[in-house]
VOGU-3710 file (C-alpha; in Angstrom, 3 decimals, decimal comma):
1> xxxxxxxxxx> 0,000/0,000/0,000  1,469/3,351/-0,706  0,222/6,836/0,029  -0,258/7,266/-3,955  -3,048/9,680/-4,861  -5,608/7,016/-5,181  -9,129/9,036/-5,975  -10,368/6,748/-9,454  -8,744/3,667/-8,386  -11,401/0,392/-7,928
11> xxxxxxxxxx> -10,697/-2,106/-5,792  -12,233/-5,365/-4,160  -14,161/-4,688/-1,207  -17,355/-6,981/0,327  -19,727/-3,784/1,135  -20,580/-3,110/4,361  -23,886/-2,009/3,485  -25,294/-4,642/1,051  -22,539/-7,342/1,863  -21,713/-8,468/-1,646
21> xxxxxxxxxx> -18,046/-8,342/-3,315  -18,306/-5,653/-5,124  -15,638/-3,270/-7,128  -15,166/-0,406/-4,469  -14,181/3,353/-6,505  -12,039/5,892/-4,311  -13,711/9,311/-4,197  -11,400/10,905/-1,463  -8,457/10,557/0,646  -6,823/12,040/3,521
31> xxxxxxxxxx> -3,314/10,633/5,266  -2,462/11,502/8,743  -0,129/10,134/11,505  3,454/10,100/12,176  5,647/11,236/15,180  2,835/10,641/18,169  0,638/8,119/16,106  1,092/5,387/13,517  0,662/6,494/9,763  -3,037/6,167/8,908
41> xxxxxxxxxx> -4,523/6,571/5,346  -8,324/7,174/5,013  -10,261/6,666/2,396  -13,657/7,662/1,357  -15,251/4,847/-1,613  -18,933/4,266/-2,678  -19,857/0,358/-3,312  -20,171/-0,238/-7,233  -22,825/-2,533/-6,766  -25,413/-0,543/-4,320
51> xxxxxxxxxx> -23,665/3,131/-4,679  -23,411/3,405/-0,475  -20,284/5,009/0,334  -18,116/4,105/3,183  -15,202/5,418/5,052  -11,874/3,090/5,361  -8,435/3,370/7,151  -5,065/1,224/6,497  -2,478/1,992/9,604  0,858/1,004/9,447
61> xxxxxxxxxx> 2,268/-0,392/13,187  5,950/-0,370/11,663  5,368/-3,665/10,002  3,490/-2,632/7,056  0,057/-1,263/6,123  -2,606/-3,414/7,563  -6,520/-2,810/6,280  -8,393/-1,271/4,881  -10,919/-1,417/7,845  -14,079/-0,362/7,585
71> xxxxxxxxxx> -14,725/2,525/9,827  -17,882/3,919/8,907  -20,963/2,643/9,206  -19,569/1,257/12,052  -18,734/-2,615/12,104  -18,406/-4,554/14,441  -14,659/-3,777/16,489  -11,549/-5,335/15,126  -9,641/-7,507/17,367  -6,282/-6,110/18,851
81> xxxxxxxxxx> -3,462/-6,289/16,667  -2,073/-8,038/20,175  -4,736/-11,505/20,002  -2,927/-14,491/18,523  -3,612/-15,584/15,388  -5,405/-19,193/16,564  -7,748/-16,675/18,653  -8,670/-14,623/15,410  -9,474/-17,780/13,550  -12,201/-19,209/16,360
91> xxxxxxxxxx> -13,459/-15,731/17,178  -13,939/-15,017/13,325  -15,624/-18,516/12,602  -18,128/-17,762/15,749  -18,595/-14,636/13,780  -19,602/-16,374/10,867  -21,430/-18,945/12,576  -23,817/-16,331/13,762  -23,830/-14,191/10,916  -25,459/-17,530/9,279
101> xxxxxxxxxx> -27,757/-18,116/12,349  -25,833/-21,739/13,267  -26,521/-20,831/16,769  -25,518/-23,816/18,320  -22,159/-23,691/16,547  -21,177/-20,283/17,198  -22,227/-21,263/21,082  -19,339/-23,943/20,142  -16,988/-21,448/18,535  -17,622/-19,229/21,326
111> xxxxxxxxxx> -16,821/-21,494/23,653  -13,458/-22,491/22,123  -12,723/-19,111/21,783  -12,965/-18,836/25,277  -11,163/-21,641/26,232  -8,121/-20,595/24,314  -8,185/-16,936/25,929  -7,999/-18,969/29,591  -5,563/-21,269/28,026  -3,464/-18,077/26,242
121> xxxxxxxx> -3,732/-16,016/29,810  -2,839/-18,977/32,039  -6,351/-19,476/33,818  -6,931/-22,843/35,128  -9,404/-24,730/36,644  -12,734/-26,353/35,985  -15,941/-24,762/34,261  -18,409/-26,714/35,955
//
């Protein structure tokens, strides 16, 4: 990701709006960042499949640019850069558990999720 002048540009996005991959277009930009905070790019882009427009950043921590994240409408919060990556992958399948209404296995995935924040934070014991 560079800081490019970017307004045109299309890219691959799954809206946040009407949730379908769609080609994203750039209308604005705006970088920020640097001495007190980590570099930040925003982005302003409207969906090329419903025409909503949303609001994205990309941040770079010092090990490259990660994102874009959606920031507006607001989403649901993104996990600390900080959570191990086996945490991501059981708290991201609970999300998709629920986002297809499998209710009993994102009460699983939740679950495991759980277990392996105990196991990650050296908690103990017995759940019963």
């Amino acid at each position: 990701m560079s800081r490019e002048y970017r307004i045109g540009h299309t890219f691959p996005f799954i809206c946040p709006h009407c949730e379908k991959p769609a080609l994203a277009t750039i209308t604005g930009e705006a970088a920020g960042g640097g001495e007190e905070e980590p570099p930040y790019l925003l982005e302003l882009a409207r969906c090329g499949t419903c025409n909503e427009p949303f609001l994205t950043v990309e941040e770079d921590y010092g090990q490259g640019w990660d994102g874009p994240g959606v920031l507006w409408p607001e989403q649901l919060r993104p996990l600390s850069i900080h959570v191990p990556e086996s945490l991501r992958r059981e708290h991201e399948e609970a999300r998709q558990c629920f986002k297809a209404k499998a209710y009993t296995a994102t009460a699983v995935m939740v679950r495991r999720t759980l277990e392996g924040v105990c196991s990650d934070q050296g908690v103990s014991g017995s759940n019963g």
